[in-house]
C-alpha positions as CSV (number, residue, x, y, z in Angstrom):
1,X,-5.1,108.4,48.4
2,X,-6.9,106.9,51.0
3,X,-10.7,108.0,49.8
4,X,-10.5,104.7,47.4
5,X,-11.5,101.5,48.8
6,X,-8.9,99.6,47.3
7,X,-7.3,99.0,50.4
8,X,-10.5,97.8,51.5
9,X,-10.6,95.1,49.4
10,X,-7.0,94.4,49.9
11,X,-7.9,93.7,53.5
12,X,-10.8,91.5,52.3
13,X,-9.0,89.7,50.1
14,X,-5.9,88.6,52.2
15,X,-8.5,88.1,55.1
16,X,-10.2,85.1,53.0
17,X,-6.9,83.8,51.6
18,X,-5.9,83.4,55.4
19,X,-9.0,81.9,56.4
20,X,-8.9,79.1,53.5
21,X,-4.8,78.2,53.6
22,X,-6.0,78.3,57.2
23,X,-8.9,76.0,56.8
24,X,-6.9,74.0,54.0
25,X,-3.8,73.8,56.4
26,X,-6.1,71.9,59.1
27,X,-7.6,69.8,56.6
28,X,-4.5,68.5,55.2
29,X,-3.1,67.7,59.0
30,X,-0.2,70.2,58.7
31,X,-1.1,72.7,61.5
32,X,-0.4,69.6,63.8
33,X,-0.1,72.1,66.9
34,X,-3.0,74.3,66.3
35,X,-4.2,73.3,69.5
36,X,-1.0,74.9,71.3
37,X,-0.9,78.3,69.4
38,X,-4.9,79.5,69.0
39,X,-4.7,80.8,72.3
40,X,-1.9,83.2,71.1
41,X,-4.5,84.1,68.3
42,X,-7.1,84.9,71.0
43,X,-4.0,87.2,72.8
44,X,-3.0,89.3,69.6
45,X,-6.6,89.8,68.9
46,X,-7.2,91.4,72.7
47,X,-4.3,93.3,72.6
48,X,-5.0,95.2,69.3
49,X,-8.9,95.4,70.3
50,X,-7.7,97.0,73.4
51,X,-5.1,99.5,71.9
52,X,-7.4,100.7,68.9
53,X,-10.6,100.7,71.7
54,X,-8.3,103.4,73.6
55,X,-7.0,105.6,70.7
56,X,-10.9,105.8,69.5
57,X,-11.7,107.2,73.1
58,X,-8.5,109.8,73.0
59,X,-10.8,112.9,73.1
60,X,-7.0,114.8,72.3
61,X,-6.8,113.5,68.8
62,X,-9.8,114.9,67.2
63,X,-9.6,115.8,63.5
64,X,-6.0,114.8,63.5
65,X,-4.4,112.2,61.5
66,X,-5.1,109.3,63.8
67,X,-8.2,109.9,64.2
68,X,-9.2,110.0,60.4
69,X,-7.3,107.0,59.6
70,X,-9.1,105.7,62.9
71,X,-12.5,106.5,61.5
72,X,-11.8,104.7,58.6
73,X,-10.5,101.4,59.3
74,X,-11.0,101.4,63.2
75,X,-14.2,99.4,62.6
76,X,-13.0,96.9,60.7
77,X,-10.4,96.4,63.1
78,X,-12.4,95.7,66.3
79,X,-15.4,93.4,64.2
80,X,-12.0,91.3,63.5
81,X,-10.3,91.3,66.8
82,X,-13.9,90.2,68.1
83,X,-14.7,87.7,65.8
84,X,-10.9,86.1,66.2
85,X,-11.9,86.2,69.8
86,X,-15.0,84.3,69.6
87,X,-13.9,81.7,67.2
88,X,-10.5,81.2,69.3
89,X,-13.3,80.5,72.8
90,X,-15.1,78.0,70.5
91,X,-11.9,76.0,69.2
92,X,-10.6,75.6,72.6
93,X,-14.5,74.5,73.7
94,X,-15.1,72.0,71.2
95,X,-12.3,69.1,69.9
96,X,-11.3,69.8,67.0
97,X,-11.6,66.9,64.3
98,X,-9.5,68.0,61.3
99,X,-12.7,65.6,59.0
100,X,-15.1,68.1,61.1
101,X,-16.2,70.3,58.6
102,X,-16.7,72.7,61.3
103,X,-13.8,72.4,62.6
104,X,-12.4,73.2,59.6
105,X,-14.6,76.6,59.0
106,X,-14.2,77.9,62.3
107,X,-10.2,77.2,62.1
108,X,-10.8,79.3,58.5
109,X,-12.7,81.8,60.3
110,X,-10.0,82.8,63.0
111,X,-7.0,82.6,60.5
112,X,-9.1,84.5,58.4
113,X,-10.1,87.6,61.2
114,X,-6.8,87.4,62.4
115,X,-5.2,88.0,59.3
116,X,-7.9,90.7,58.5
117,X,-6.8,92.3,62.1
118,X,-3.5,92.4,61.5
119,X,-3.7,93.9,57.8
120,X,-5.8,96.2,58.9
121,X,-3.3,97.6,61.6
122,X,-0.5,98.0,58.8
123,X,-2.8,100.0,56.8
124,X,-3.8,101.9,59.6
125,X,-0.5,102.8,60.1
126,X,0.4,103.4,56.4
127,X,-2.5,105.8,56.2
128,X,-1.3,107.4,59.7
129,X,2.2,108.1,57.9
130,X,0.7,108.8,54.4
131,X,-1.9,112.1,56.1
132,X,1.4,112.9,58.4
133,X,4.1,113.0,55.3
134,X,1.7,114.4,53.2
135,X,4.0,115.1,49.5
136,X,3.1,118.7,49.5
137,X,4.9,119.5,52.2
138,X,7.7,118.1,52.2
139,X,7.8,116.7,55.8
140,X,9.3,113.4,55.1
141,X,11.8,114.3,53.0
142,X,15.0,115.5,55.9
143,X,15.1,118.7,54.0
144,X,15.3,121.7,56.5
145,X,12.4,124.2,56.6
146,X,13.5,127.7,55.2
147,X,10.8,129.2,57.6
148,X,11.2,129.2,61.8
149,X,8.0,127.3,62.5
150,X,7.7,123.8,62.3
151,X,5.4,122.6,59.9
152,X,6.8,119.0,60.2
153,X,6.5,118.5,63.9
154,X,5.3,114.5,64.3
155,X,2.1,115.4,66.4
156,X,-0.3,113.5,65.3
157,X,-1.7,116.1,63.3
């Protein structure tokens, strides 16, 4: 399921649909109190670069379930907590002008990685549960095992 890149371009796509209603938000004076909740951004970014940053270096999880789902969507996740980082240091540098063009990209860009951050979480965490309750097995379904070992044990495996 999750060798297609659809989710991929899922990620992309709500990532630039957050950056421009982000961008279009500002322009149109709505996000009145941008100024008082971009350092928020700049503290959800940190805290899921910090917690993905420390499951990559668990040297336990190798060729487990977190760490393949990891492999595949852990870099996307870091480039976006660090670029929501930057841009949230550069809004609170500068003044922002909501006529500033630039103003106005660099608000789109941090909607836009934080969005792309945060989606990419969920579908680490979908993929996480997907490889765990895989549908051949039978895990997820509460039906007890006929067998005495415990296939379904929620290791990270």
């Amino acid at each position: 399921m999750y060798n297609s890149r659809i989710y991929d371009y899922l990620i992309g796509i709500i990532t630039a649909i957050a950056g421009i209603a982000g961008g279009v938000l500002f322009f149109n004076g709505t996000l009145t109190a941008l100024p008082a909740i971009i350092p928020y951004f700049a503290v959800i970014s940190s805290i899921i670069f910090v917690t993905v940053s420390i499951l990559i270096l668990l040297p336990k999880n190798k060729e487990k379930a977190l760490s393949k789902c990891l492999c595949h969507y852990g870099k996307a996740i870091l480039f976006l907590s660090i670029i929501s980082v930057v841009s949230v240091l550069i809004i609170l540098s500068i003044t922002l002008a909501a006529t500033s063009i630039f103003s106005i990209i660099l608000v789109g860009i941090t909607f836009a990685a934080l969005a792309g951050a945060l989606s990419a979480i969920l579908f680490l965490f979908s993929c996480i549960i997907d490889k765990k309750c895989n549908k051949n097995n039978g895990c997820c379904c509460n039906v007890p095992q006929q067998n005495t070992t415990d296939t379904c044990t929620f290791e990270f495996e």
